[in-house]
C-alpha positions as CSV (number, residue, x, y, z in Angstrom):
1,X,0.0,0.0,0.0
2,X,1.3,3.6,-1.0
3,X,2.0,5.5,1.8
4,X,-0.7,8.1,0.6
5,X,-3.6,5.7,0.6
6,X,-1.9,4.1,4.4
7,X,-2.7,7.5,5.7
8,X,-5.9,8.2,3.9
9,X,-7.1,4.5,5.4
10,X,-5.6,5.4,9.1
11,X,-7.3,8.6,9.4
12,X,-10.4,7.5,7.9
13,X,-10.6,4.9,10.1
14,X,-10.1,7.2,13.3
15,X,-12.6,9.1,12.1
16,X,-15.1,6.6,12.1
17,X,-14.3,5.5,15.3
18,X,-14.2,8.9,16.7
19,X,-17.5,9.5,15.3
20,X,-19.3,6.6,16.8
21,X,-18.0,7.2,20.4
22,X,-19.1,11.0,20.0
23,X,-22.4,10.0,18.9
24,X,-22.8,7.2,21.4
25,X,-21.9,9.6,24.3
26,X,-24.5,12.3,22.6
27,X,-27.3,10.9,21.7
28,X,-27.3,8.6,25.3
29,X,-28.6,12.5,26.5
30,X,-31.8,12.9,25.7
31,X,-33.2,15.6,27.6
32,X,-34.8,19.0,26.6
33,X,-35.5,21.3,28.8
34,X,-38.1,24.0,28.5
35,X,-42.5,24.0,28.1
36,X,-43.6,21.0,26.0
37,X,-45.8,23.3,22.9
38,X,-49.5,23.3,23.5
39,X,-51.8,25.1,20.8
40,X,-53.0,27.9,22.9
41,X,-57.0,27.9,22.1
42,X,-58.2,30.6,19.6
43,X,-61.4,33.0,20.2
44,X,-63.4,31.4,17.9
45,X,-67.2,30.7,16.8
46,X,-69.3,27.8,16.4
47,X,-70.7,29.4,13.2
48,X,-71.1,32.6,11.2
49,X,-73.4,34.7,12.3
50,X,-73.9,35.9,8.7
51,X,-75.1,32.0,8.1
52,X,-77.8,31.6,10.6
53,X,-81.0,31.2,9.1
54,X,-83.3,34.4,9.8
55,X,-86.6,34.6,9.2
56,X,-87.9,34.1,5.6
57,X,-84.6,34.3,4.8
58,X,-82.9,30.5,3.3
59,X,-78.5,30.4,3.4
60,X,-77.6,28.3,0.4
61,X,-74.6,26.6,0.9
62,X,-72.5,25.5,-2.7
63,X,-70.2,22.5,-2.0
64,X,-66.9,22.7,-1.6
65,X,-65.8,21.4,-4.6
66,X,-67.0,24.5,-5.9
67,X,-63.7,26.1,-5.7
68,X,-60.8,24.8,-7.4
69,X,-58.0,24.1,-4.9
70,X,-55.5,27.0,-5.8
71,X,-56.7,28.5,-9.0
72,X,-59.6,29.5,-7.0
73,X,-60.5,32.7,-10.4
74,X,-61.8,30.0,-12.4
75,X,-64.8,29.9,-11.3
76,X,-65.6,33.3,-12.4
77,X,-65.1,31.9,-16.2
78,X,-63.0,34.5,-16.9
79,X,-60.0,33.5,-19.6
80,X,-58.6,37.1,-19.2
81,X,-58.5,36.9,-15.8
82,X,-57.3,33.3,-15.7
83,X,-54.3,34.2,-17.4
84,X,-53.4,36.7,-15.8
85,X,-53.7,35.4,-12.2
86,X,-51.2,32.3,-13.4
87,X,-48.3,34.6,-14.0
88,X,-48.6,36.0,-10.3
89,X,-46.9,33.3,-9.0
90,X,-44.6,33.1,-11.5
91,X,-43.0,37.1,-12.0
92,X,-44.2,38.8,-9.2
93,X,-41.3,40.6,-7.5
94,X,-42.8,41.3,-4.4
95,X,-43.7,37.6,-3.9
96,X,-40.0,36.7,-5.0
97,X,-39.2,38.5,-2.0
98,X,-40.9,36.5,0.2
99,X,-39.9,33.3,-1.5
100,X,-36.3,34.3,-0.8
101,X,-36.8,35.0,2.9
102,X,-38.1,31.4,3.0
103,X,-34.3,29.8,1.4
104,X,-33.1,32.3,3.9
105,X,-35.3,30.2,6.6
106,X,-34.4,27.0,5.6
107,X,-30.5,27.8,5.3
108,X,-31.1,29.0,9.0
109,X,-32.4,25.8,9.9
110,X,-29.6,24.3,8.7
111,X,-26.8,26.5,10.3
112,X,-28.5,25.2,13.5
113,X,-28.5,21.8,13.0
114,X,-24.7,21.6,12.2
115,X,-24.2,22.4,15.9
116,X,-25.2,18.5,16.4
117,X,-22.2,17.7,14.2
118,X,-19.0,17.7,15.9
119,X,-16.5,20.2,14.1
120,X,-13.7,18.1,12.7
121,X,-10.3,19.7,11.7
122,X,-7.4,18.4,9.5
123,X,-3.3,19.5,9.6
124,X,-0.5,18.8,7.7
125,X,2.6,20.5,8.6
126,X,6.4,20.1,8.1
127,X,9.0,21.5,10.1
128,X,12.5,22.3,9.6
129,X,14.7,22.9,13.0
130,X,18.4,23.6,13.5
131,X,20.0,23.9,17.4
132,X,23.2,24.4,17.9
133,X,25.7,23.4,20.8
134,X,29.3,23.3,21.8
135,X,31.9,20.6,22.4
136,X,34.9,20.1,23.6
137,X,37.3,17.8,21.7
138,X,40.0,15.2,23.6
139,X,42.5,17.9,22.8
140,X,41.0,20.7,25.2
141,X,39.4,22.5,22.6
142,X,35.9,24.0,22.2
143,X,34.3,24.5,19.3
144,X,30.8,24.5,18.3
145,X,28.5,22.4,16.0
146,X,25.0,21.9,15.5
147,X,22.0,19.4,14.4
148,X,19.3,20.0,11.9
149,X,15.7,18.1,11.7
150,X,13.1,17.9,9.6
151,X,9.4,17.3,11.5
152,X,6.1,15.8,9.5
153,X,3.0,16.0,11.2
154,X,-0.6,14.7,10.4
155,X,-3.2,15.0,12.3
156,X,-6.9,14.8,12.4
157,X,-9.1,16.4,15.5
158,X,-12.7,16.8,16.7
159,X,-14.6,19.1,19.0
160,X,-18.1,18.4,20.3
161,X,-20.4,20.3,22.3
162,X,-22.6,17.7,23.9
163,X,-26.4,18.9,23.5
164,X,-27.1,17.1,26.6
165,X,-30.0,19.6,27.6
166,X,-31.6,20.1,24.4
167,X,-30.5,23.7,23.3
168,X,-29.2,23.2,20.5
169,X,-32.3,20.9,19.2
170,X,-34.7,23.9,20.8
171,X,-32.3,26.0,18.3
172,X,-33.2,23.6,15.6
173,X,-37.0,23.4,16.5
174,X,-37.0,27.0,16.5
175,X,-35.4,27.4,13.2
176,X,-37.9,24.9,11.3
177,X,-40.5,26.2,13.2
178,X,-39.8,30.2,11.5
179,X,-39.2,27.8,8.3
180,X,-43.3,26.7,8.2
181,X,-43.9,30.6,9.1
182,X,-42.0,31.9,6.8
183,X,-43.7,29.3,4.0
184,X,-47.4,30.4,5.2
185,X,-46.2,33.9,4.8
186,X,-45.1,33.3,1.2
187,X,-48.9,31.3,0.5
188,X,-50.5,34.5,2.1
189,X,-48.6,37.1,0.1
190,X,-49.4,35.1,-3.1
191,X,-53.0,34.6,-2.2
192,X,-53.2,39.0,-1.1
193,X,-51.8,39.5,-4.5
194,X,-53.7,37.3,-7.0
195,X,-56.8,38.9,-5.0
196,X,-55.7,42.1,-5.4
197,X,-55.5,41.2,-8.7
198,X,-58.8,40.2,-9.3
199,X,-60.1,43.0,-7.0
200,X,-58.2,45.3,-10.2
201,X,-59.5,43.5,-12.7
202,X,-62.7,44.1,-11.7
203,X,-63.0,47.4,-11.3
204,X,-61.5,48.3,-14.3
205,X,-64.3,46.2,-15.7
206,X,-66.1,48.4,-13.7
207,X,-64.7,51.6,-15.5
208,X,-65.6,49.8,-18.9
209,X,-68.8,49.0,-18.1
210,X,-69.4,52.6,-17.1
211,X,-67.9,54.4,-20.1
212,X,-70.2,52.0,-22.2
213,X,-73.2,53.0,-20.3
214,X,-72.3,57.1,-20.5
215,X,-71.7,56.0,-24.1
216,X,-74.8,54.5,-24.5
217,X,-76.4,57.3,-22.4
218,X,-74.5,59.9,-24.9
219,X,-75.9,58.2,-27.9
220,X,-79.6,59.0,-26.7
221,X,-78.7,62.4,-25.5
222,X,-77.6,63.2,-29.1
223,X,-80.6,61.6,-30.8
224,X,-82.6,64.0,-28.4
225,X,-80.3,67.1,-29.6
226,X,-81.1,66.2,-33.2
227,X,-84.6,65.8,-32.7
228,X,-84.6,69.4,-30.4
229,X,-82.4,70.9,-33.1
230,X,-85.0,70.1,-36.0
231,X,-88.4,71.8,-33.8
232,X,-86.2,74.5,-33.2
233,X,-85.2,75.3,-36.9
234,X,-88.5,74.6,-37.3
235,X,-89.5,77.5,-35.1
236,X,-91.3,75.3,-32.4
237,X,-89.2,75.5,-30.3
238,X,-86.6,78.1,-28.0
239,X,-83.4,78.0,-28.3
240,X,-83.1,77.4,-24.5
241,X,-84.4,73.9,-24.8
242,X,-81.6,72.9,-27.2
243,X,-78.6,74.4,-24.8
244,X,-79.8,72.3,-22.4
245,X,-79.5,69.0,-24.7
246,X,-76.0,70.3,-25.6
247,X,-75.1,70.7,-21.9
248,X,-76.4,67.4,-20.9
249,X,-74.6,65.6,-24.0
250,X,-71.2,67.6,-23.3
251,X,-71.4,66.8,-19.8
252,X,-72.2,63.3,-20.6
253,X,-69.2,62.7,-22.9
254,X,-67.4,64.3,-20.6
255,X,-67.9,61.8,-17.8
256,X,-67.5,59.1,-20.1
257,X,-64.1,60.3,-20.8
258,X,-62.8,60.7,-17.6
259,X,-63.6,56.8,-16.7
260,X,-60.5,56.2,-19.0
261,X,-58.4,57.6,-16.0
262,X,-59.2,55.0,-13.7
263,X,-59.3,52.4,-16.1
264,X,-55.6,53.5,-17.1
265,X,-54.5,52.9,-13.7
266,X,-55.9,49.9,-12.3
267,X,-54.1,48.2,-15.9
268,X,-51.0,49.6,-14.8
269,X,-51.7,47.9,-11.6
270,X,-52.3,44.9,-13.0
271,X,-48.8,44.7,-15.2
272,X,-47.3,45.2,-12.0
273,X,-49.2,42.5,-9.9
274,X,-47.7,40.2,-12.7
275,X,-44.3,41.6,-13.2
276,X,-44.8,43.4,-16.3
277,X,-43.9,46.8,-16.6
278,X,-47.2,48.7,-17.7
279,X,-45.9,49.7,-21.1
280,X,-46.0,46.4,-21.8
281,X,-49.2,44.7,-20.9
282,X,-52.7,45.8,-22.8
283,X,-55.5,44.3,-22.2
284,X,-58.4,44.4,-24.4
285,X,-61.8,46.2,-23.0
286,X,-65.0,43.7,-21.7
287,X,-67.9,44.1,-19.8
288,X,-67.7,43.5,-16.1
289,X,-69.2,40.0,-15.2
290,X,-73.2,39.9,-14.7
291,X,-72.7,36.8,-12.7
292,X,-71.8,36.0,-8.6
293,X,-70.2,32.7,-8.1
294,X,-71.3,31.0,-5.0
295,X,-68.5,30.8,-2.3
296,X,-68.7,27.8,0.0
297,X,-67.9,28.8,3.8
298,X,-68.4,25.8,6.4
299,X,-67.7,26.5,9.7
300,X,-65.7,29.2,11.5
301,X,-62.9,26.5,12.7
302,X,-62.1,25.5,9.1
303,X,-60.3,29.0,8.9
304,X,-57.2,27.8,11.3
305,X,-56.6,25.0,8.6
306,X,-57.7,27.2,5.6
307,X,-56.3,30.6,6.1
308,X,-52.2,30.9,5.8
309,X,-52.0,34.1,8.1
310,X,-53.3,32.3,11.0
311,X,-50.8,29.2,10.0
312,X,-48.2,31.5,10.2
313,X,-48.9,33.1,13.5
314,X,-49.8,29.3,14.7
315,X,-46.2,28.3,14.0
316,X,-44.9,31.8,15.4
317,X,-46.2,30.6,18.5
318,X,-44.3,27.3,18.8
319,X,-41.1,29.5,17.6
320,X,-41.1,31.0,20.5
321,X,-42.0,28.5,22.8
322,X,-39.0,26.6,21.5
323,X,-37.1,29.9,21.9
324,X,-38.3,30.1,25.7
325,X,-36.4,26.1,26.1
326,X,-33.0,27.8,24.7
327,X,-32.9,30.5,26.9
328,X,-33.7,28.2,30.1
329,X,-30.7,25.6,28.8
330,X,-28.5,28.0,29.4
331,X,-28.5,27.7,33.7
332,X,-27.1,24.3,32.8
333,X,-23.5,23.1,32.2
334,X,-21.8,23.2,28.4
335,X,-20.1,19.8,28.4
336,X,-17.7,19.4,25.2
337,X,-15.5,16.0,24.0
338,X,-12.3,16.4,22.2
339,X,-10.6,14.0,20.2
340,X,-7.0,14.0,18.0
341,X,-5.4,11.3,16.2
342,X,-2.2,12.0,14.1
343,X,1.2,11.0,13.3
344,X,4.3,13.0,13.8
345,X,7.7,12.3,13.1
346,X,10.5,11.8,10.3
347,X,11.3,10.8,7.7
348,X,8.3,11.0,6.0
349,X,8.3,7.9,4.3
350,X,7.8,6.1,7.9
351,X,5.5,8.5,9.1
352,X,2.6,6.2,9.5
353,X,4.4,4.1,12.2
354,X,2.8,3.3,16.1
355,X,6.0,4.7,17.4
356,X,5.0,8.2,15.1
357,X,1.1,8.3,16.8
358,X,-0.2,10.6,19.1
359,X,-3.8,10.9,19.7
360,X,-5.7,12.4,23.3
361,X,-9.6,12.0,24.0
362,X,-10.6,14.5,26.5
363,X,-13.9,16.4,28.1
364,X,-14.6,19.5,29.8
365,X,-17.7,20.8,31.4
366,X,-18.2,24.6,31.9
367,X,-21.2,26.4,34.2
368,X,-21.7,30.0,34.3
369,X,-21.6,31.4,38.1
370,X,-22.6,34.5,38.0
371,X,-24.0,37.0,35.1
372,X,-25.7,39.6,37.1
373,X,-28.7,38.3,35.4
374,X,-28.9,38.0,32.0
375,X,-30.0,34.3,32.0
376,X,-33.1,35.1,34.0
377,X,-33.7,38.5,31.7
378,X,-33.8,35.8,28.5
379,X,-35.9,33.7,29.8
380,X,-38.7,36.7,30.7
381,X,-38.1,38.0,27.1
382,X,-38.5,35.0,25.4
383,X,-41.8,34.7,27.5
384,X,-43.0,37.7,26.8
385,X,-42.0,36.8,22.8
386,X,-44.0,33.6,23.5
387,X,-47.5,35.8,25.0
388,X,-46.9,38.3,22.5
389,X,-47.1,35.5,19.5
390,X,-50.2,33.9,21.3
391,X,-52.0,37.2,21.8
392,X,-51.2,38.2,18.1
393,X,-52.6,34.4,16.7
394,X,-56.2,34.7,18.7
395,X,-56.1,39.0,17.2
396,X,-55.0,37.0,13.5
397,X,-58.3,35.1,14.1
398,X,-60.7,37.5,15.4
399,X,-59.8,39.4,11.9
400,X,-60.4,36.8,10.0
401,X,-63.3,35.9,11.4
402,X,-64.4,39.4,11.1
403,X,-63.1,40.3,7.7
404,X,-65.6,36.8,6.7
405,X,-68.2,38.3,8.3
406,X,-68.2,41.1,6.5
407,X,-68.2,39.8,3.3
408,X,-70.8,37.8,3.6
409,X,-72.7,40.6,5.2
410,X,-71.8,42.5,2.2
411,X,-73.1,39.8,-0.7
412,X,-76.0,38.7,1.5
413,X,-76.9,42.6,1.6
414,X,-75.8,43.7,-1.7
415,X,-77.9,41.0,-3.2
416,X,-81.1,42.6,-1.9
417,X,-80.2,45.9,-3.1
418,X,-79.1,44.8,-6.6
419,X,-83.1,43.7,-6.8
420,X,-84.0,46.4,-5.6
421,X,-81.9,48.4,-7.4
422,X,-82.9,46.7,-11.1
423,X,-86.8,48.0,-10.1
424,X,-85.4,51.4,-10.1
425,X,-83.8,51.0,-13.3
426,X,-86.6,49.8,-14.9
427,X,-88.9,52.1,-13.8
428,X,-86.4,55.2,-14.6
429,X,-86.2,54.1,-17.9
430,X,-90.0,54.1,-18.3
431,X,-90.1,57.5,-16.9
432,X,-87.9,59.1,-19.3
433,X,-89.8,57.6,-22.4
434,X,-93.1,58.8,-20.8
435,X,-91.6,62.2,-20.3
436,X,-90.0,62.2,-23.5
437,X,-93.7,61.4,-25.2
438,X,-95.0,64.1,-23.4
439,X,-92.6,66.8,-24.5
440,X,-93.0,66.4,-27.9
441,X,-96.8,66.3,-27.4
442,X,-95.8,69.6,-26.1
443,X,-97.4,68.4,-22.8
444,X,-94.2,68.4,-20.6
445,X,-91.2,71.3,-20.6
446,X,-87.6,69.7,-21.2
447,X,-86.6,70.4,-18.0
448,X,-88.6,67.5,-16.6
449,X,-87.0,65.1,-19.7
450,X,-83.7,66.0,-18.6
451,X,-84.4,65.4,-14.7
452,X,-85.9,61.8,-15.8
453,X,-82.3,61.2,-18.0
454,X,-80.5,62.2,-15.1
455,X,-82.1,60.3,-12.7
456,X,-82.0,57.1,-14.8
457,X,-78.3,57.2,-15.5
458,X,-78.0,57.7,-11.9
459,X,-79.5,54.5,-11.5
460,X,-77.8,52.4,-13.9
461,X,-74.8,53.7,-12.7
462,X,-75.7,52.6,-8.8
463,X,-76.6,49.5,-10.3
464,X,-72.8,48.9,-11.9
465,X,-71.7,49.9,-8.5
466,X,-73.4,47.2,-6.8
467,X,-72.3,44.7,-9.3
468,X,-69.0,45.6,-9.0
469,X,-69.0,45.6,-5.0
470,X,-70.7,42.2,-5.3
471,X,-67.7,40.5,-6.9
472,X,-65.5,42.6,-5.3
473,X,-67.1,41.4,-1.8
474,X,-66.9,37.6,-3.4
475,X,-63.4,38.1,-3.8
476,X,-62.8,39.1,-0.7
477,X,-64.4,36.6,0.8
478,X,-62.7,33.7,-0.9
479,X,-59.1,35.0,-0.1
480,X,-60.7,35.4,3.1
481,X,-61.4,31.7,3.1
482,X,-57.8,30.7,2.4
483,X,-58.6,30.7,-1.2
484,X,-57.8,26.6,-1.5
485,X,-55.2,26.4,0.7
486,X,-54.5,24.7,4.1
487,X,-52.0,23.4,6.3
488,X,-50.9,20.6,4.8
489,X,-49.4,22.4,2.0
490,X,-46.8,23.9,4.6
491,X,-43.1,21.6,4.5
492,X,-43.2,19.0,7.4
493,X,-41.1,19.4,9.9
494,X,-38.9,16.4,8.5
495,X,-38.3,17.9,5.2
496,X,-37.2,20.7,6.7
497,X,-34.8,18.6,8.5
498,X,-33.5,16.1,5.7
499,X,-30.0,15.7,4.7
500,X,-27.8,18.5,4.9
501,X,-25.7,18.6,1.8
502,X,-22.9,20.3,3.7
503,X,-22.9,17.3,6.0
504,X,-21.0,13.7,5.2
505,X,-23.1,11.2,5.1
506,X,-21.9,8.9,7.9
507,X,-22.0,11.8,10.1
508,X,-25.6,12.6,9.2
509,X,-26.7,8.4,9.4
510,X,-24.7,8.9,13.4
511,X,-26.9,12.3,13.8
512,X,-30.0,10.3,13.1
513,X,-29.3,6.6,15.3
C-alpha cells in the first residue's frame, strides 16, 4: 500500500471511530429542557353569524368542490382573468421576495443543526529545525557544531459540544419552526396578490362598463339634440331647450371620458401584480361579469386550517415556545468532548508508524456562576415573545373571522339591493320615455326630460356599483377563506430537517441513530 492511501485509510478509520464514540456519548442525553408546545386555544365561533338562518330568509350553501383548490378565479369563467392570475406566482417581485426570505429560513435551519455535528479539523505541517551546541574535543578545545531536523506532522481532531439539555435541538426546532412561518407567509402574500388582482380587474371592468353606459347614455342624449335641433329650426321651439340638450350631451361625454383615467390605472396595476412593466401589458376592453359565483364557507374552525396568516402566527407561537427552552438551557452546564489522532515524526516515508502516533480523548464541562442576570432577563423575554405571539394568533383570528363576516354581510346585503336596485332602473327608464312622449306632445317642458335622463343614469350607474361591490365582496371573501389552501401544504417538519448537503453522510446516518 502507498503511503498516501496508508494515511488516507488510518485517518479514515479514526474518524469513524471517533465519530461513533461522540455519537454514542450524545445521543445517550436525551433531555430537553423548556415548556412542551401546546396550541393555545383561539377566540373562535361555532358558526357565522352571517349563516344563521333568519326569518324568511334561506343560506344556500354550494359544495366545496365548488372552488378549485389553488386557482380558485376559475370559477368566475373569466380567460382574461385566468391568465393573468397564473403569471402571479410566477413574476411577481414582491412575492419573489418573500420566497427568498423562505431559502433564507431554511439555510437558517440548517446552520443550527450543524451544531449536532462535531467540528472536525485536519493539519499537515512540516518542520525544519536547527540547534546548535558546543563541544569540547579530547585535545581541550571548544568549538561548536550543530543538528538539523526535519518534522512531519498529520493529524486529524474533533470538537463536540454535547447537546445534553436540548438547546441546540430547541435552536433547531425554533429554526424549522420560523421555516413553516415563513412558508405560510409566502402562501399568504401570493393569495393578497392574485386577489388584489382580481379586486383590479374588476374594477376596471367596472370603468368599462361605465364608459359603455355614459356612451350609450351619450348616444340617446344626441338623438334627443337632433330631434330638439329640428323643432327648433322649425321655429317650435326656444333655443333654450336645445342648450340644455347640448349641456347634458357635453357633460355626458365628458364623464365618459374621464372613466379612461381610472381604467388606465388599475391596468397599470395589473402589469405590475404580474411583473410586467405597464408599457408592456394591454388588455383588451369587456364588460364586467353579470354573474356572482357562490362561495362555500363551512364552519368558522375550518379558517385555522384554511387561512395561511393564521398558519403562520400558529407556527410563530411554537417559535417562540422553542425559543423560551433555549434560553432556560442556558442555567445548565456546556459539556464538550475532544478527540486528536495523528502522526508526527520523520522521515516521512515512515511516518505512518505506532511509534510516530499521538492521539488524546478529553472532556470539559463549563457552568456560568454568575452574570448579574442575564439568564433570568432571556428567559422573561422569550416569555414575553411567547405571549406576544399567542396574543397576536387569537387577534389574527378575530380578523379573519371578522373580515368573513363582512363579506358575507356584504353579498347577503348587496344581493337585496341589486333587486331592488334593477326595479329602479326599470322604472327610470319608463319614466324618461313617458316624459320624453309628453314633450313632444308639447305636454311636458324639457326640464322634466332632462331630470328623468338624469335620474335614470344615476341609477344604472348605482346598479354597476353594486355589481362591481358584489364581486368585489366575493373576492374578498374567498381570499378570506384561504382561497384553497390549508395546512398541509406547509413543508413538514422532516423535510425541513432532511440531509444537509454540507454534512458527510456517515455523520448525518450517526446524527440520526
Amino acid at each position: 500500500m502507498s503511503y498516501r492511501s496508508s494515511l488516507s485509510a488510518r485517518l479514515h478509520a479514526a474518524l469513524r471511530g471517533t465519530t461513533a464514540v461522540l455519537a454514542t456519548l450524545t445521543l445517550s442525553g436525551c433531555l430537553m429542557v423548556g415548556p412542551r408546545y401546546k396550541h393555545p386555544a383561539p377566540v373562535i365561533s361555532a358558526r357565522f353569524k352571517e349563516l344563521q338562518p333568519a326569518p324568511g330568509w334561506t343560506v344556500s350553501q354550494p359544495d366545496m368542490a365548488a372552488i378549485p383548490k389553488g386557482k380558485w378565479w376559475l370559477v368566475y369563467n373569466d380567460p382574461t382573468l385566468n391568465a393573468l392570475e397564473d403569471q402571479v406566482a410566477l413574476s411577481n417581485q414582491n412575492l419573489k421576495e418573500y420566497e427568498a426570505q423562505y431559502r433564507k429560513a431554511r439555510a437558517m435551519v440548517n446552520a443550527a443543526k450543524a451544531s449536532l455535528y462535531p467540528t472536525l479539523s485536519g493539519d499537515l505541517s512540516f518542520a525544519r529545525n536547527s540547534q546548535g551546541s558546543t563541544a569540547t574535543s579530547t585535545s581541550g578545545t571548544t568549538y561548536s557544531t550543530g543538528s538539523t531536523r526535519n518534522t512531519y506532522a498529520a493529524e486529524l481532531s474533533a470538537d463536540w459540544d454535547l447537546d445534553l439539555w436540548g438547546k441546540i435541538r430547541r435552536q433547531i426546532q425554533e429554526q424549522v419552526t420560523a421555516a413553516q412561518a415563513s412558508a405560510a407567509d409566502i402562501a399568504n402574500a401570493r393569495l393578497s396578490y392574485q386577489s388584489q388582482l382580481a379586486q383590479d380587474y374588476f374594477e376596471m371592468r367596472y370603468e368599462e362598463s361605465l364608459k359603455s353606459l355614459l356612451d350609450q347614455s351619450a348616444a340617446l342624449y344626441a338623438h334627443n339634440l337632433e330631434i330638439i335641433r329640428n323643432q327648433h329650426e322649425g321655429g317650435t321651439l326656444n333655443a333654450g331647450d336645445e342648450l340644455q340638450a347640448e349641456t347634458e350631451l357635453d357633460q355626458t361625454r365628458a364623464s365618459a371620458t374621464a372613466t379612461d383615467v381610472a381604467r388606465s390605472e388599475y391596468e397599470h396595476a395589473i402589469a405590475v401584480l404580474v411583473g410586467r412593466a405597464p408599457a408592456d401589458l394591454t388588455i383588451a376592453r369587456a364588460a364586467m361579469p353579470a354573474a356572482i359565483p357562490a362561495v362555500p364557507v363551512g364552519l368558522p374552525a375550518t379558517l385555522l386550517q384554511r387561512r395561511p396568516d393564521i398558519a403562520a402566527a400558529e407556527r410563530a407561537m411554537e417559535e417562540y415556545n422553542a425559543e423560551i427552552g433555549a434560553a432556560i438551557a442556558a442555567f445548565y452546564p456546556d459539556v464538550t468532548l475532544s478527540a486528536a489522532y495523528g502522526y508526527s515524526g520523520n522521515p516521512v516515508q515512515s511516518l505512518i508508524q505506532v511509534a510516530n502516533r499521538i492521539w488524546s480523548l478529553g472532556a470539559a464541562g463549563s457552568e456560568t456562576l454568575f452574570e448579574g442576570g442575564a439568564r433570568t432577563a432571556a428567559v422573561q423575554e422569550a416569555n414575553a415573545d411567547y405571549d406576544n405571539a399567542v396574543a397576536t394568533y387569537r387577534q389574527t383570528v378575530l380578523t379573519a373571522l371578522q373580515d368573513t363576516e363582512d363579506q358575507l354581510s356584504s353579498l347577503r346585503i348587496l344581493e337585496h339591493q341589486a333587486s331592488q336596485q334593477d326595479a329602479a332602473v326599470r322604472a327610470a327608464v319608463k319614466a324618461v320615455d313617458v316624459a320624453m312622449n309628453e314633450y313632444r306632445f308639447g305636454t311636458a317642458i324639457y326640464t322634466t326630460v332632462i331630470t328623468t335622463q338624469q335620474t335614470a343614469l344615476g341609477d344604472q350607474e348605482t346598479a354597476l356599483q353594486i355589481q362591481e361591490n358584489r364581486l368585489l365582496a366575493s373576492v374578498k371573501l374567498i381570499a378570506d377563506l384561504g382561497g384553497g389552501w390549508d395546512v398541509s401544504q406547509l413543508p413538514s417538519k422532516n423535510s425541513l430537517q432532511r440531509d444537509n448537503p454540507l454534512v458527510p453522510s456517515f455523520l448525518e446516518k450517526h446524527a440520526r441513530e
